[in-house]
N, C-alpha and C positions, 0 to 999 in steps of 0.2 A: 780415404784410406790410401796408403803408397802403393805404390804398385809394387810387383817384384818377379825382375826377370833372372838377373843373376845375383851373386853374393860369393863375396871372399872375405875369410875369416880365419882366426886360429881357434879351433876346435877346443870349448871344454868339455871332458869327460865325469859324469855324473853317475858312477855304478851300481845306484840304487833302484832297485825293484820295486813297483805295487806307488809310488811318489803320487799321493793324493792331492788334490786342489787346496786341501786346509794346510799341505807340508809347503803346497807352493807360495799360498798365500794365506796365512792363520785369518781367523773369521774377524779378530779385534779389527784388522783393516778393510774390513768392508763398507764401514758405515759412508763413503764415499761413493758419488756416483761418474766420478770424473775420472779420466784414463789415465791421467797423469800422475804423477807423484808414487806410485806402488812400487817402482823399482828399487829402490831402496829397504822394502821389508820383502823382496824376493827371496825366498828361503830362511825366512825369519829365523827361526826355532832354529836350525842348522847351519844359521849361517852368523848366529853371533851368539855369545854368553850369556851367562846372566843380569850381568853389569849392564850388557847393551854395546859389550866390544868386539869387535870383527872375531871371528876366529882363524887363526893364520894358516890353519891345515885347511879350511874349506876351499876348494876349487873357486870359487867366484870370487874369494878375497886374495887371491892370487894373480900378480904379475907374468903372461898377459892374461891370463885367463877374463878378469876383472873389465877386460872390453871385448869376451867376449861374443861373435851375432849367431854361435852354432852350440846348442845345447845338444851332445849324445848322451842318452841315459835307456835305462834300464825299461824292462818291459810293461805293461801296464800304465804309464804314462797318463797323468792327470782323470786318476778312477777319482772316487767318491761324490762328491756335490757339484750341483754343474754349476757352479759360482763362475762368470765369466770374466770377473776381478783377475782369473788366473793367467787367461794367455793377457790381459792389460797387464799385469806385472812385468811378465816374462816382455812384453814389445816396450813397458816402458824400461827397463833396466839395460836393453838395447838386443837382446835376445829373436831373431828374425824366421829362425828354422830349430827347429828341434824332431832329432833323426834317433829313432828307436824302434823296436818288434813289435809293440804294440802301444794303443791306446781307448782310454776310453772315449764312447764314441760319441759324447755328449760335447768333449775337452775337443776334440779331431776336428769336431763341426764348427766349433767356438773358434777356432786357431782361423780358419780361412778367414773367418767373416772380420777378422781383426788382424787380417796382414800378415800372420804369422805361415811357413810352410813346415807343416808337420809329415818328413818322410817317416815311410815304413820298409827297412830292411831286416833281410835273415837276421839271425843272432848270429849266425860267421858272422855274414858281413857290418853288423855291427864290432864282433871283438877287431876285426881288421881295421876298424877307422878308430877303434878304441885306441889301438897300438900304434899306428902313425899318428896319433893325436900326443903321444909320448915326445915326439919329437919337437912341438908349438910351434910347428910350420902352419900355413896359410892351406886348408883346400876351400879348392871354389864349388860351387854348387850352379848349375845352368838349371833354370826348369823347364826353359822352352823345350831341349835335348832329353832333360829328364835324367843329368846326368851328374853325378858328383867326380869331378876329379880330386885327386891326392899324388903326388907323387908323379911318380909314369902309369899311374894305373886311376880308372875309372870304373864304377861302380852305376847300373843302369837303378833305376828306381820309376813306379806308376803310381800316378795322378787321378781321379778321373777329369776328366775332358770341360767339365763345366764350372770343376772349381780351380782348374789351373787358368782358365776365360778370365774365372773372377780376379784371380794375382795377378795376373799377368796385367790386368787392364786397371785393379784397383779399385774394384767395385764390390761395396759391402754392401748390407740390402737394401737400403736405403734409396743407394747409386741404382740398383739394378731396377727398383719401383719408377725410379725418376726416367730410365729407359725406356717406361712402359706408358710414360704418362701421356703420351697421345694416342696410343689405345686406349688406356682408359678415359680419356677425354670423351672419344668417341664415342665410347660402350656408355659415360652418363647420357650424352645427347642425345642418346637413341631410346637409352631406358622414358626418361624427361618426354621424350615425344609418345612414348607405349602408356607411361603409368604417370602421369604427371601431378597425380592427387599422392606419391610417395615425396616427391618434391614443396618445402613449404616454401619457395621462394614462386 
């Protein structure tokens, strides 16, 4: 997993409310179990026709929008199915932080363990980076600081402590087991010597 300390980008705005996992990625593309390739039917249903052609009103088929790594959107963020095909879309289509009032917290848990950083601000300070986001200027996001700047103004935003370890450092769970693995090295060695008729070697 990448790591992630900071990011600068030019902010799309997404002002949709209740945006379930099936909106972010419809179910026909799940039969995949590879992380790659989904960014391209990110927002399927809303982001292209019938035909199967862009739509040129949608926010992400817009110039810059279309690169880019800061999703603001509306409240309730990735409810319904905890399909984790959702933040793989959103990180494959190049999508790195996605900043809203809330989320489900199935989608919230999904997002770390796959590089993604999913801030949680007010609905002010959402409409405020909605409206500088009018401008397709560049804000940066720090997470060491915990800090979104825009403009001359910053906006403070909290983490907790163990999953900002995890971005920071790049460690999905996998990484985090392989951290442990000389504890658990030990803890067999020990079992091996207590119970060794659990052991068929």
């Amino acid at each position: 997993m990448q790591k992630f300390n900071s990011l600068k980008s030019i902010p799309a705005y997404l002002p949709i409310v209740n945006i379930d996992t099936d909106m972010i990625i419809p179910k026909q593309f799940l039969k995949t179990i590879k992380r790659t390739g989904l960014g391209k039917n990110l927002f399927f249903e809303i982001r292209y026709d019938n035909d199967g052609k862009e739509i040129k009103d949608f926010i992400l088929n817009q110039e810059p929008h279309n690169k880019s790594k800061i999703l603001i959107t509306g409240k309730n963020f990735g409810c319904g199915s905890s399909r984790e095909h959702a933040p793989w879309a959103l990180l494959d289509f190049g999508i790195t932080c996605v900043i809203s009032s809330s989320y489900a917290d199935i989608f919230y848990n999904n997002c770390f363990k796959n590089g993604i950083l999913p801030i949680v601000l007010e609905e002010e300070k959402i409409k405020e980076l909605s409206e500088y986001s009018k401008r397709k200027q560049e804000i940066s996001i720090d997470l060491k600081e915990e800090k979104i700047f825009f403009g001359n103004k910053e906006i403070k935003f909290e983490i907790d402590s163990f999953k900002k370890k995890c971005l920071l450092e790049g460690l999905d769970d996998i990484a985090l087991s392989l951290e442990k693995s000389g504890k658990i090295s030990s803890f067999e060695k020990s079992l091996k010597n207590k119970k060794p008729w659990i052991f068929n070697d």
